[in-house]
ZALO-972012 format. One record per atom (N, C-alpha, C, O): residue number from 1; residue in three letters; x, y negated, z. Coordinates in nm, 2 decimals, padded with zeros to 4 digits. Example, Ala and Ser with C-alpha at 12.3 -4.5 7.8 and 13.67 -1.06 7.14 Angstrom:
(node 1; ALA; (01.32; 00.57; 00.78))
(node 1; ALA; (01.23; 00.45; 00.78))
(node 1; ALA; (01.32; 00.33; 00.78))
(node 1; ALA; (01.42; 00.33; 00.85))
(node 2; SER; (01.28; 00.22; 00.71))
(node 2; SER; (01.37; 00.11; 00.71))
(node 2; SER; (01.29; 00.00; 00.79))
(node 2; SER; (01.34; -00.11; 00.80))
# end
This chain:
(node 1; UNK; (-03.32; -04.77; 01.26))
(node 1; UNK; (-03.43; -04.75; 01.18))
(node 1; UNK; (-03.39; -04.76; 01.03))
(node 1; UNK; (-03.31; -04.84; 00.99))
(node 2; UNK; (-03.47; -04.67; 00.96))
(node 2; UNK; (-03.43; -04.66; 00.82))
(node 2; UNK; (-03.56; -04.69; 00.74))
(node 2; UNK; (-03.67; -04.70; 00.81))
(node 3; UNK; (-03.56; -04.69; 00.61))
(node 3; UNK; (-03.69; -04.78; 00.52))
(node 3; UNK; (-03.70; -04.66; 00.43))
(node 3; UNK; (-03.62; -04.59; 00.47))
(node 4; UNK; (-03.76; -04.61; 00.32))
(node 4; UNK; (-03.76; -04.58; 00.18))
(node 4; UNK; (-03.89; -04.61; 00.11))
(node 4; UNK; (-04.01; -04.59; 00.14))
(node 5; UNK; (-03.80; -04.69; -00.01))
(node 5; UNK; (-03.96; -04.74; -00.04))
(node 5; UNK; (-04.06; -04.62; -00.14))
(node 5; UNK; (-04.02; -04.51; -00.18))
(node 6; UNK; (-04.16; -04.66; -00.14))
(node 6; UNK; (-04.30; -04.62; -00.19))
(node 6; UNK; (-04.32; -04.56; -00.34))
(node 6; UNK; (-04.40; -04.62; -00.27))
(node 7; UNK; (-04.33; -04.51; -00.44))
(node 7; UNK; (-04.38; -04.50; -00.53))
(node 7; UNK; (-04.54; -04.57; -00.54))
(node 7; UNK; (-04.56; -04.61; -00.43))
(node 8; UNK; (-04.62; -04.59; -00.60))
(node 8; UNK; (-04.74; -04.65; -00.58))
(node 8; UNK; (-04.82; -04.66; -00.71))
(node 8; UNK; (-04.80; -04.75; -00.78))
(node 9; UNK; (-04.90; -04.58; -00.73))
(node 9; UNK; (-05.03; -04.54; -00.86))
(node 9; UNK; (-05.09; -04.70; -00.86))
(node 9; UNK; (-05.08; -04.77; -00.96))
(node 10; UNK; (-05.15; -04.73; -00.74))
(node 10; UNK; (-05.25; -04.86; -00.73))
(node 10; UNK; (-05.14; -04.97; -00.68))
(node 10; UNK; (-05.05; -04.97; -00.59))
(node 11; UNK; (-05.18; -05.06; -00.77))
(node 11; UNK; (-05.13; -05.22; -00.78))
(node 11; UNK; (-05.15; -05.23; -00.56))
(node 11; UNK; (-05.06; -05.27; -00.48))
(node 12; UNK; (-05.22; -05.22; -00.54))
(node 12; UNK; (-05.18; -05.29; -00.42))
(node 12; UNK; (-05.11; -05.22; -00.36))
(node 12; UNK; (-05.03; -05.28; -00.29))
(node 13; UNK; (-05.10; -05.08; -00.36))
(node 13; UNK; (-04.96; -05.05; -00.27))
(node 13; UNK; (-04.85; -05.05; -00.32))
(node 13; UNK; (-04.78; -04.95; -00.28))
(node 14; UNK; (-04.79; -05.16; -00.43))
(node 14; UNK; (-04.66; -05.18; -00.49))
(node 14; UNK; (-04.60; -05.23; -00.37))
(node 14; UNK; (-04.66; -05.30; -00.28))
(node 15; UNK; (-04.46; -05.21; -00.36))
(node 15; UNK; (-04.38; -05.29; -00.26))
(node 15; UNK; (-04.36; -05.19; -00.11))
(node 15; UNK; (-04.26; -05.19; -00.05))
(node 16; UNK; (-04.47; -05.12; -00.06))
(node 16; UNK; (-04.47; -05.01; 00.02))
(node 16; UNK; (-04.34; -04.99; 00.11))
(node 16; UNK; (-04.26; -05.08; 00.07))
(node 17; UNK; (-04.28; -04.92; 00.22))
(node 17; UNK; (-04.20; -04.86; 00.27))
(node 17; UNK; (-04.25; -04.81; 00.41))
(node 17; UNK; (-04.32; -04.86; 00.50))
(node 18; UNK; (-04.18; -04.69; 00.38))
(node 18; UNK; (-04.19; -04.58; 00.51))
(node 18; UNK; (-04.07; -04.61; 00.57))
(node 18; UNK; (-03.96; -04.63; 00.51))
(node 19; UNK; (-04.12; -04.62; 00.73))
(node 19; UNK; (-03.99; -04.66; 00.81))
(node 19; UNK; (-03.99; -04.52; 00.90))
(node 19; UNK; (-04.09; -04.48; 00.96))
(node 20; UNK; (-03.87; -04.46; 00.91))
(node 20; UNK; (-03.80; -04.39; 00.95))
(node 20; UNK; (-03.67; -04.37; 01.08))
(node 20; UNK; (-03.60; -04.47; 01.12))
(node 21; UNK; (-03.67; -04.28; 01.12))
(node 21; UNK; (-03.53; -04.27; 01.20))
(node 21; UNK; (-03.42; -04.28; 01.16))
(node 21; UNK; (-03.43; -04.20; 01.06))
(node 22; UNK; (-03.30; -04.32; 01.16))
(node 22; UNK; (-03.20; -04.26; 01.05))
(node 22; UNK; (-03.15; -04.15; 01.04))
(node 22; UNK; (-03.06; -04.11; 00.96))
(node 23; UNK; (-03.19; -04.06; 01.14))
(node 23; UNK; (-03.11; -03.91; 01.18))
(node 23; UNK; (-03.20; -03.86; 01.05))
(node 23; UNK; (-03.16; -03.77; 00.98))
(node 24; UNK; (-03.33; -03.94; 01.02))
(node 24; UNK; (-03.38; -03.82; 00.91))
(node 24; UNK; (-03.39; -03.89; 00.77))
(node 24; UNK; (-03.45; -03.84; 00.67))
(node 25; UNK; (-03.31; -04.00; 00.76))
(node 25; UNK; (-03.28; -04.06; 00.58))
(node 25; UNK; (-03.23; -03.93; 00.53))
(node 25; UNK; (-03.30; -03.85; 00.46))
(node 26; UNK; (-03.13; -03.91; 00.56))
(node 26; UNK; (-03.07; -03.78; 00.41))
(node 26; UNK; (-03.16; -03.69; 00.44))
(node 26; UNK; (-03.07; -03.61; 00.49))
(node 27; UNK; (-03.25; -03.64; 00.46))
(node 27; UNK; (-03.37; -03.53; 00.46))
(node 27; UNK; (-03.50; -03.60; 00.34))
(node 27; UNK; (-03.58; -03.55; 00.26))
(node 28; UNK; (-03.49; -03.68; 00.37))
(node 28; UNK; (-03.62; -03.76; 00.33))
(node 28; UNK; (-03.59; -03.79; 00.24))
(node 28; UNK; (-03.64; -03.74; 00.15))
(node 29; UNK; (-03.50; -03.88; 00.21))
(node 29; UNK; (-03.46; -03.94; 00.10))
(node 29; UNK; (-03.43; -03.90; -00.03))
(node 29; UNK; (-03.41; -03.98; -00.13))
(node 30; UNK; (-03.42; -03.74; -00.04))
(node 30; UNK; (-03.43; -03.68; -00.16))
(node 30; UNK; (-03.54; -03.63; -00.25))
(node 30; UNK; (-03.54; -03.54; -00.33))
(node 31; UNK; (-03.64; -03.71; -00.23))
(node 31; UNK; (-03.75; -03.70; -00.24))
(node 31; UNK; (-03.79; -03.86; -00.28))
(node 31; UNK; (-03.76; -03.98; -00.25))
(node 32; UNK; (-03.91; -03.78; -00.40))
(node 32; UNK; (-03.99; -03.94; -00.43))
(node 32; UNK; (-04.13; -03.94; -00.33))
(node 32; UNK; (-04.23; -03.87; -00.35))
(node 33; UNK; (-04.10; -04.02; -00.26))
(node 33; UNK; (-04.26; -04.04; -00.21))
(node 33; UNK; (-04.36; -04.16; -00.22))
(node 33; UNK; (-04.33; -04.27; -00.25))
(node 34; UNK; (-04.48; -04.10; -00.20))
(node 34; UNK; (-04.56; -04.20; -00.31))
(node 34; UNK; (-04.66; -04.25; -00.18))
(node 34; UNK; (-04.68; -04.17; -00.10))
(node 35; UNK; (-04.72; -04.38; -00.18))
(node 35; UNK; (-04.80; -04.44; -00.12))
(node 35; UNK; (-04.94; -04.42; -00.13))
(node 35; UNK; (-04.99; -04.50; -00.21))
(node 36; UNK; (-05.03; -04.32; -00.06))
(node 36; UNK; (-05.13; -04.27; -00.06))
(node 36; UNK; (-05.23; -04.28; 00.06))
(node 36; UNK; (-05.21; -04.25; 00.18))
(node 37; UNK; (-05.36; -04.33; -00.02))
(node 37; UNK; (-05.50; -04.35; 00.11))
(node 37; UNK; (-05.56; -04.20; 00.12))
(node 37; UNK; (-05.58; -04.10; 00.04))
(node 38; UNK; (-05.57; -04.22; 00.26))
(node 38; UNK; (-05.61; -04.11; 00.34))
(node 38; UNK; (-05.77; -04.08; 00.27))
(node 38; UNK; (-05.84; -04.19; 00.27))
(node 39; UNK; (-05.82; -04.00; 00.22))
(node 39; UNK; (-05.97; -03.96; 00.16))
(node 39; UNK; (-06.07; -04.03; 00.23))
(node 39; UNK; (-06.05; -03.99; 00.34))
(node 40; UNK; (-06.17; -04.12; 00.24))
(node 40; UNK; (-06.24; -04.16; 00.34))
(node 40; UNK; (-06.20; -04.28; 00.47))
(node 40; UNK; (-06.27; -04.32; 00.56))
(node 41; UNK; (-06.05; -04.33; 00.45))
(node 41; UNK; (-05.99; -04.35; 00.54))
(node 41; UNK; (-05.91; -04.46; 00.49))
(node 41; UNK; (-05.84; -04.46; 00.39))
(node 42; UNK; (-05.92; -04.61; 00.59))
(node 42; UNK; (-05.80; -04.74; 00.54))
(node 42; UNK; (-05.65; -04.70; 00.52))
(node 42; UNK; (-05.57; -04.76; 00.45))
(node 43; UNK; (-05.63; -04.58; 00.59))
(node 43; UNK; (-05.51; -04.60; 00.67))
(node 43; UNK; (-05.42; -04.54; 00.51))
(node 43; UNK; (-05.48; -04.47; 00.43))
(node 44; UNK; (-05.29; -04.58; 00.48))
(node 44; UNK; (-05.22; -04.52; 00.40))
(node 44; UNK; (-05.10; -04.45; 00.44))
(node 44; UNK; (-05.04; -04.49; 00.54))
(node 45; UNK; (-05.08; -04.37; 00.39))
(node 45; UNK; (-05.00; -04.26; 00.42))
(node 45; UNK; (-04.87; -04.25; 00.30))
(node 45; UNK; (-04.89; -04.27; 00.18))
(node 46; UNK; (-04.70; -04.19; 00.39))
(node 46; UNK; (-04.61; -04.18; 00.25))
(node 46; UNK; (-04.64; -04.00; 00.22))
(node 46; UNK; (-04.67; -03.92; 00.32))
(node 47; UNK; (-04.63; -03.96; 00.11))
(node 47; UNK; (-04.63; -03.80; 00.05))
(node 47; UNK; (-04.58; -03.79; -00.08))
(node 47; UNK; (-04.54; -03.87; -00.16))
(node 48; UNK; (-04.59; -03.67; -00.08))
(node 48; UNK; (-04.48; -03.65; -00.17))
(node 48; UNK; (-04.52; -03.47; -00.24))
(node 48; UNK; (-04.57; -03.39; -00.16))
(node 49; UNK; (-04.50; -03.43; -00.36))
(node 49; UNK; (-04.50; -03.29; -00.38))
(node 49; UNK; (-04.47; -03.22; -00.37))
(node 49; UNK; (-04.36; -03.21; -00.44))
(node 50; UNK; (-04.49; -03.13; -00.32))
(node 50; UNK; (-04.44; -03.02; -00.30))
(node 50; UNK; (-04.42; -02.89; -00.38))
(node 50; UNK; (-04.51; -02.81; -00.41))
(node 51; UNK; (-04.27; -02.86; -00.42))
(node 51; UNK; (-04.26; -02.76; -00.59))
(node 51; UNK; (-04.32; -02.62; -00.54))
(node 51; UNK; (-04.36; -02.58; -00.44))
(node 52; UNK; (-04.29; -02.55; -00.66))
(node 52; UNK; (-04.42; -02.45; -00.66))
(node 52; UNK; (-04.30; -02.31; -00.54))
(node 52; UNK; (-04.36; -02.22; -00.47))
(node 53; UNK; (-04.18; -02.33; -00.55))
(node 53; UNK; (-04.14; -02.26; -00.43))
(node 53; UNK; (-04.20; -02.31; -00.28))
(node 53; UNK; (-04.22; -02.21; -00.21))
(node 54; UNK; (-04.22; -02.42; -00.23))
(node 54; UNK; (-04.28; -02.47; -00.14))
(node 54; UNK; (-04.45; -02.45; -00.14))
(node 54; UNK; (-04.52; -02.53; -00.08))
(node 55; UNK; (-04.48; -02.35; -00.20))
(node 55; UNK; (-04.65; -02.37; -00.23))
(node 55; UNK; (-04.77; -02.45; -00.27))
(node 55; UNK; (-04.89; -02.44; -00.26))
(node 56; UNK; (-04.65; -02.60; -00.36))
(node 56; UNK; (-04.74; -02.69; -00.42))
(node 56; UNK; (-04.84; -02.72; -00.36))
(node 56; UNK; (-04.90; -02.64; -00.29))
(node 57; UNK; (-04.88; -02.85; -00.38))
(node 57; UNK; (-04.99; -02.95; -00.29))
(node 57; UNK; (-04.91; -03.08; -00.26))
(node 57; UNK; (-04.81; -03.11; -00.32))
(node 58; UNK; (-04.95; -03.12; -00.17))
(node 58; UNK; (-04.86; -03.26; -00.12))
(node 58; UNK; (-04.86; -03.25; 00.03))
(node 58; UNK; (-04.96; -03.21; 00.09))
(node 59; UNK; (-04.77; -03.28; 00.06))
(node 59; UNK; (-04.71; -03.31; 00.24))
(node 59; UNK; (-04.67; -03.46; 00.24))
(node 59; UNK; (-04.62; -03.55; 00.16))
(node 60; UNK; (-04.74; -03.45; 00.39))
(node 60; UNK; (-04.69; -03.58; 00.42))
(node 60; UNK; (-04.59; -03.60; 00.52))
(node 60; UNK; (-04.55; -03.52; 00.61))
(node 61; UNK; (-04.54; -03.74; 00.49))
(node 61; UNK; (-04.43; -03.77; 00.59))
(node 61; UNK; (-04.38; -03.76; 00.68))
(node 61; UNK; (-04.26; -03.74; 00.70))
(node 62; UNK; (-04.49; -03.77; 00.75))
(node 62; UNK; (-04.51; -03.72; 00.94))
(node 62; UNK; (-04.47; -03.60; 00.93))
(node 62; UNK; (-04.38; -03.59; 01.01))
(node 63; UNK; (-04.49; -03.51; 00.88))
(node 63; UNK; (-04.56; -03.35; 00.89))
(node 63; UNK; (-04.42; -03.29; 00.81))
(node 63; UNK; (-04.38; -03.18; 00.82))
(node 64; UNK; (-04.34; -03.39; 00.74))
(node 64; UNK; (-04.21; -03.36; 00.73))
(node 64; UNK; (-04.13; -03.34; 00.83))
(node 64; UNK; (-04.08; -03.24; 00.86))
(node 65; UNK; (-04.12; -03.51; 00.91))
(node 65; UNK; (-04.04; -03.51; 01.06))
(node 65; UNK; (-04.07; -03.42; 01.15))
(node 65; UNK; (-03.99; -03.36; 01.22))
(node 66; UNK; (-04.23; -03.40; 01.15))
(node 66; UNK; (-04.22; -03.32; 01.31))
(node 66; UNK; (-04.27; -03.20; 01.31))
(node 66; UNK; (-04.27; -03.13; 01.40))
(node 67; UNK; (-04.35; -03.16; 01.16))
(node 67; UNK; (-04.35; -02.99; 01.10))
(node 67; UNK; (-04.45; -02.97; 01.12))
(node 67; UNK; (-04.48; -03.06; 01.21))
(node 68; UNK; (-04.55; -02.89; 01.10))
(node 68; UNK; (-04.67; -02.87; 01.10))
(node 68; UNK; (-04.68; -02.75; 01.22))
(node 68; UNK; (-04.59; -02.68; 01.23))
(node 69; UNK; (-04.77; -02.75; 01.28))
(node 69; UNK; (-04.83; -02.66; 01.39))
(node 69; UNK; (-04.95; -02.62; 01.34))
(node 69; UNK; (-05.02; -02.70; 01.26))
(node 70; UNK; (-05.00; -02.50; 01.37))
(node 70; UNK; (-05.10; -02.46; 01.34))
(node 70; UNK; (-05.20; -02.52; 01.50))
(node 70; UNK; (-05.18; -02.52; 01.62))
(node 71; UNK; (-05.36; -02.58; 01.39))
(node 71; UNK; (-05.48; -02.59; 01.47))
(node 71; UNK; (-05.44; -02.75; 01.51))
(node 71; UNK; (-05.53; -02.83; 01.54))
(node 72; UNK; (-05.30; -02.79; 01.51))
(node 72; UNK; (-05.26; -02.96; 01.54))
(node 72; UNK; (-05.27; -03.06; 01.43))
(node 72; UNK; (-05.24; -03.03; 01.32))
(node 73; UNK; (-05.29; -03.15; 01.45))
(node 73; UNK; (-05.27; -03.29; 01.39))
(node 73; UNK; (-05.20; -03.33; 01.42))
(node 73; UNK; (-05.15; -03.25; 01.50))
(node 74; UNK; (-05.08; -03.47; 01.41))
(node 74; UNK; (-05.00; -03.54; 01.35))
(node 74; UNK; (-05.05; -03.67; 01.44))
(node 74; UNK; (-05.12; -03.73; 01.35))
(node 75; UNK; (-05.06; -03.72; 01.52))
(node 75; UNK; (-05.14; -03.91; 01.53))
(node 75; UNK; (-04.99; -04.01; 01.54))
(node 75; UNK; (-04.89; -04.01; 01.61))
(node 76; UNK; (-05.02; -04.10; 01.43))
(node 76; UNK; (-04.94; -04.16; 01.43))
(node 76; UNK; (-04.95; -04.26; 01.55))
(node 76; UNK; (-05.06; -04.31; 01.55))
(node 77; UNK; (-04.87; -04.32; 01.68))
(node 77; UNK; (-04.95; -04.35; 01.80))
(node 77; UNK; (-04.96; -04.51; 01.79))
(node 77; UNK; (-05.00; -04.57; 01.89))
(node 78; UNK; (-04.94; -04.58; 01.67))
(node 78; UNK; (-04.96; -04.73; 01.63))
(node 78; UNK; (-05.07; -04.74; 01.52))
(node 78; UNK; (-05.10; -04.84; 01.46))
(node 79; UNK; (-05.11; -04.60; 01.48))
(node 79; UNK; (-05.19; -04.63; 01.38))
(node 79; UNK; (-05.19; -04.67; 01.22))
(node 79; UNK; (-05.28; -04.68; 01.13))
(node 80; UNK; (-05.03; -04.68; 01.24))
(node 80; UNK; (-04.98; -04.75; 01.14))
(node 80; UNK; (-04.93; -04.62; 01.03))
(node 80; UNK; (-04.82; -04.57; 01.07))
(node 81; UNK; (-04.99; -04.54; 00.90))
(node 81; UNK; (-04.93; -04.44; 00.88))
(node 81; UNK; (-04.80; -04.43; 00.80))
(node 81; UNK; (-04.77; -04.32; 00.75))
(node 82; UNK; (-04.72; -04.51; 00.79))
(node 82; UNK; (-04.63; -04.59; 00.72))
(node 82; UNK; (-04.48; -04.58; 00.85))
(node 82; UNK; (-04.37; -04.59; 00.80))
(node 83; UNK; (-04.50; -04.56; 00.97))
(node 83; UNK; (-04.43; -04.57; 01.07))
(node 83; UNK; (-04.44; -04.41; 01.12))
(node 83; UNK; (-04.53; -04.34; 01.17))
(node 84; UNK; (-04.29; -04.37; 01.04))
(node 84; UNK; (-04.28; -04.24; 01.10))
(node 84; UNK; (-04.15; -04.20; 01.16))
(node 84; UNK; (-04.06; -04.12; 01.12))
(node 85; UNK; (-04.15; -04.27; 01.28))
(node 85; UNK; (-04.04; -04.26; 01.38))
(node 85; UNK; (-04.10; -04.21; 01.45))
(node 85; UNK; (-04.22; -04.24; 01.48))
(node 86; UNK; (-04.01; -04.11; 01.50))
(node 86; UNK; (-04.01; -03.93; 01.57))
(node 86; UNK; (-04.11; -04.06; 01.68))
(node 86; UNK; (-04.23; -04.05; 01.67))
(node 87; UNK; (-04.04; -04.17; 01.77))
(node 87; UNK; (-04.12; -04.19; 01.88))
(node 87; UNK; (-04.29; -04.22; 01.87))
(node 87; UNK; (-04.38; -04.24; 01.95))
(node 88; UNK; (-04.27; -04.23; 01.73))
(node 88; UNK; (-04.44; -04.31; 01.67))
(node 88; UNK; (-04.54; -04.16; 01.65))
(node 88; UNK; (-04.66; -04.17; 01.62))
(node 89; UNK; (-04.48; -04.06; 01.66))
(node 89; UNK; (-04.55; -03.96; 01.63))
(node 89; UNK; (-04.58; -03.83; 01.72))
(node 89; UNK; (-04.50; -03.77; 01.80))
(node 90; UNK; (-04.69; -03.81; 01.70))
(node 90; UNK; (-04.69; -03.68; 01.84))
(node 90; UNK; (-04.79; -03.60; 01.77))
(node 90; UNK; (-04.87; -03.65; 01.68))
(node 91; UNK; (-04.80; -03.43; 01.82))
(node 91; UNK; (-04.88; -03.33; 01.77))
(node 91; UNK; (-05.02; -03.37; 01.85))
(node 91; UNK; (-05.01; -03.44; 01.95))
(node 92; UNK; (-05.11; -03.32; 01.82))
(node 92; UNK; (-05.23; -03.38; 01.88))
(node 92; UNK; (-05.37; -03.33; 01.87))
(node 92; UNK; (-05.42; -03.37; 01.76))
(node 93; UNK; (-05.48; -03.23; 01.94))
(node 93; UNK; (-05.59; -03.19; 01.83))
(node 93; UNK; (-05.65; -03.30; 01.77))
(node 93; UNK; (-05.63; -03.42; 01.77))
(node 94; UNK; (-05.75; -03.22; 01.69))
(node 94; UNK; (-05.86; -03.33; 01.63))
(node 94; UNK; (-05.88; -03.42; 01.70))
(node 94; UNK; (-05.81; -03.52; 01.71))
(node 95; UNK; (-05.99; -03.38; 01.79))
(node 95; UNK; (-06.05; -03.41; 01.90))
(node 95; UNK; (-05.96; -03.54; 01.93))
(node 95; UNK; (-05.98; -03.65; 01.88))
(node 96; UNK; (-05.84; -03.49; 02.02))
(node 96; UNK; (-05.79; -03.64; 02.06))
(node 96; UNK; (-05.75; -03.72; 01.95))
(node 96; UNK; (-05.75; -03.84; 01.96))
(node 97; UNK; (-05.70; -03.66; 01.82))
(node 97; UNK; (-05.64; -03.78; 01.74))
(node 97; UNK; (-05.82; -03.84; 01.73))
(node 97; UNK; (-05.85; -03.95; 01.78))
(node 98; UNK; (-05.89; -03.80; 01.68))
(node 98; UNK; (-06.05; -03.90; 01.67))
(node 98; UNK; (-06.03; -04.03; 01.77))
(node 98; UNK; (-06.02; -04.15; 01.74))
(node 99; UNK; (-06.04; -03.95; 01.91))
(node 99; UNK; (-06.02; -04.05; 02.04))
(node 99; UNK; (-05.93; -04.16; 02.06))
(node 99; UNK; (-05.95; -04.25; 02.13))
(node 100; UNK; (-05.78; -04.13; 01.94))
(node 100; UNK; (-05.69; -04.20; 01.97))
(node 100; UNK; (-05.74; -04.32; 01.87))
(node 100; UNK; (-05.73; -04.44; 01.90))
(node 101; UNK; (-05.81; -04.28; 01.73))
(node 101; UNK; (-05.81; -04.37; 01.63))
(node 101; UNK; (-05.91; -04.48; 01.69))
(node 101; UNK; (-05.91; -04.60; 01.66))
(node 102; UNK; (-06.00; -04.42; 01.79))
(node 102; UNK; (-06.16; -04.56; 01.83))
(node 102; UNK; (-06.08; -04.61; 01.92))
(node 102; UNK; (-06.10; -04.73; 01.94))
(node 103; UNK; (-05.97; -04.54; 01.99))
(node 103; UNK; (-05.95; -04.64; 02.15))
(node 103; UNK; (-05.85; -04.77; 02.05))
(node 103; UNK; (-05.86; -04.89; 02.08))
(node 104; UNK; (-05.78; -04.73; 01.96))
(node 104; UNK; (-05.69; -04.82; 01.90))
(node 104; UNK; (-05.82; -04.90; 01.83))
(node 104; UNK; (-05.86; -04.99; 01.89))
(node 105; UNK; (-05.87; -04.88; 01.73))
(node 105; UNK; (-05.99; -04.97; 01.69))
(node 105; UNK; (-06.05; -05.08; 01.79))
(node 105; UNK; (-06.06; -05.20; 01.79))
(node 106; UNK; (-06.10; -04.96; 01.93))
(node 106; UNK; (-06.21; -05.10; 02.02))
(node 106; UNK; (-06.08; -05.14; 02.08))
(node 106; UNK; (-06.12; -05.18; 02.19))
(node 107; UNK; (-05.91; -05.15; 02.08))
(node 107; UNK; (-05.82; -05.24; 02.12))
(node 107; UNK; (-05.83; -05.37; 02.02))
(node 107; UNK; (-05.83; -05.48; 02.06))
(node 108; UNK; (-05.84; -05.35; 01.91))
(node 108; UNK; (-05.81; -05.45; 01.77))
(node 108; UNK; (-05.88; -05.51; 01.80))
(node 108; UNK; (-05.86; -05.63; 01.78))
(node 109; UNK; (-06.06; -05.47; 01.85))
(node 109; UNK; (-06.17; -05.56; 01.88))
(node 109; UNK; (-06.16; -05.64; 01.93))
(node 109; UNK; (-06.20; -05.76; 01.90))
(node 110; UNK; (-06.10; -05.59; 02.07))
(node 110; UNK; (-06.11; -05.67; 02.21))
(node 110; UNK; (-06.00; -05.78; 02.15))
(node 110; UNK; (-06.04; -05.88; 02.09))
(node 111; UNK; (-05.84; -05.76; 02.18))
(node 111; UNK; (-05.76; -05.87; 02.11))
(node 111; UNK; (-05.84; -05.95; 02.04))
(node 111; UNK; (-05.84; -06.05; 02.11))
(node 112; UNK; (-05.92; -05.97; 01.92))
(node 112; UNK; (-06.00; -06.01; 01.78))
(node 112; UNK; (-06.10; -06.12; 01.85))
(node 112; UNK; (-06.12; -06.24; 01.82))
(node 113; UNK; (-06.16; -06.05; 01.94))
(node 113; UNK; (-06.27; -06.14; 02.05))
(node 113; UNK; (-06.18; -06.22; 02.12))
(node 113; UNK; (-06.20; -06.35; 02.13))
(node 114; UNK; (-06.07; -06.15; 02.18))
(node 114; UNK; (-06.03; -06.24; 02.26))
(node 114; UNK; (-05.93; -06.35; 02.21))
(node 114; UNK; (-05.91; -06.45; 02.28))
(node 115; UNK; (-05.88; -06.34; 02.11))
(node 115; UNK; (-05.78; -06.43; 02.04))
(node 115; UNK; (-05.89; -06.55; 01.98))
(node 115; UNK; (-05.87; -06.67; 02.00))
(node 116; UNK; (-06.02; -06.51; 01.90))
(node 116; UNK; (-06.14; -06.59; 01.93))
(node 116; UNK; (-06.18; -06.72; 02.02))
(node 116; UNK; (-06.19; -06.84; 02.00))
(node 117; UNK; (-06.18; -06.64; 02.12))
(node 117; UNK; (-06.28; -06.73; 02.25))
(node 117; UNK; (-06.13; -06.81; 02.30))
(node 117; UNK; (-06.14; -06.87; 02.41))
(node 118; UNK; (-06.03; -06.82; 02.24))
(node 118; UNK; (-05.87; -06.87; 02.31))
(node 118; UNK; (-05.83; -06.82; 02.46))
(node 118; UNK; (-05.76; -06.89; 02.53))
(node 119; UNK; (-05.86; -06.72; 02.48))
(node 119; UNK; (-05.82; -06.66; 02.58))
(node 119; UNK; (-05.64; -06.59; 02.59))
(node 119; UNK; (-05.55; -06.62; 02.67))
(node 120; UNK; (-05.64; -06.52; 02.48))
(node 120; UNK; (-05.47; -06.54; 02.43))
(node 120; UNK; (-05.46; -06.61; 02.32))
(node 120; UNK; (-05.52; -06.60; 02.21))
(node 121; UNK; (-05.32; -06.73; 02.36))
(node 121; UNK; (-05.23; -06.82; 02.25))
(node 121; UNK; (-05.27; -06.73; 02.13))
(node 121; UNK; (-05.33; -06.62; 02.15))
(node 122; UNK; (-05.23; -06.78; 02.00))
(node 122; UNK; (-05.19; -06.71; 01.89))
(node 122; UNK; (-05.06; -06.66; 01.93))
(node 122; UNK; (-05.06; -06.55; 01.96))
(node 123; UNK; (-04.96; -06.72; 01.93))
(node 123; UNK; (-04.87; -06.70; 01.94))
(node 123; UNK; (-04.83; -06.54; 02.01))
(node 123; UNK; (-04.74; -06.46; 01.96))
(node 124; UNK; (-04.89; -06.51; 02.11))
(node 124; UNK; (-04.88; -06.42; 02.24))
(node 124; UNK; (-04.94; -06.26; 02.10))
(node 124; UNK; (-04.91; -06.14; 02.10))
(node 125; UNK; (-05.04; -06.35; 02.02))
(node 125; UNK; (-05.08; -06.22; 01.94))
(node 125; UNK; (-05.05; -06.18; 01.79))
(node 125; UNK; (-05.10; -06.10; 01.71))
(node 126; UNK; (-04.96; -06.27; 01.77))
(node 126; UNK; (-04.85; -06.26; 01.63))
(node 126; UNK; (-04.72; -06.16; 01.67))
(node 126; UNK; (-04.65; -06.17; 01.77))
(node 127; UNK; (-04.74; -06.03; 01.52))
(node 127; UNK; (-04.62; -06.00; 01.56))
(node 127; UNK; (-04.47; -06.02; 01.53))
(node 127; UNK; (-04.39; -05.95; 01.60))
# end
């Protein structure tokens, strides 16, 4: 696994890193990418711009590694948008990436209750 760190506009995403495969450091790494919240959304994401041969806008990281499909999404499968190892990522519609973000949410819950009521150690739920 490979790291590159962040560029970052907002004070709290100073320090940032996108973790990577290493088959895809020298692809990636020539590039500045910058630490960016999803519109609407906790989750942050690495991106980067795109020059005016590339049709300008910004791409993101994911959608670097595993390329864009038409009508698909991208679901990062930890949730974590920062973790873009080929295995962390899969093509996906709306539809299921929505499905994938609540079942991972009511998982955080259940753990959150249950780490609570001492049903699991801490320990068992530190990573």
């Amino acid at each position: 696994m490979a790291r590159i760190a962040l560029t970052a506009r907002a004070e709290h995403n100073k320090g940032l890193f996108a973790e990577i495969d290493d088959e895809d450091f020298a692809s990636l790494s020539r590039y500045r990418w910058y630490a960016q919240r999803a519109p609407g959304s906790l989750t942050i994401y690495a991106r980067r711009a795109r020059t005016r041969r590339e049709g300008g806008g910004m791409i993101g990281m994911h959608q670097e590694v595993l390329g864009v499909r038409a009508g698909l999404e991208i679901d990062h499968r930890d949730g974590n948008g920062l973790n873009n190892r080929r295995s962390n990522l899969r093509h996906i519609t709306h539809a299921g990436n929505i499905q994938a973000f609540h079942r991972r949410r009511h998982e955080a819950a259940v753990d959150a209750w249950l780490l609570e009521q001492g049903v699991i150690p801490e320990a068992e739920n530190a990573p």
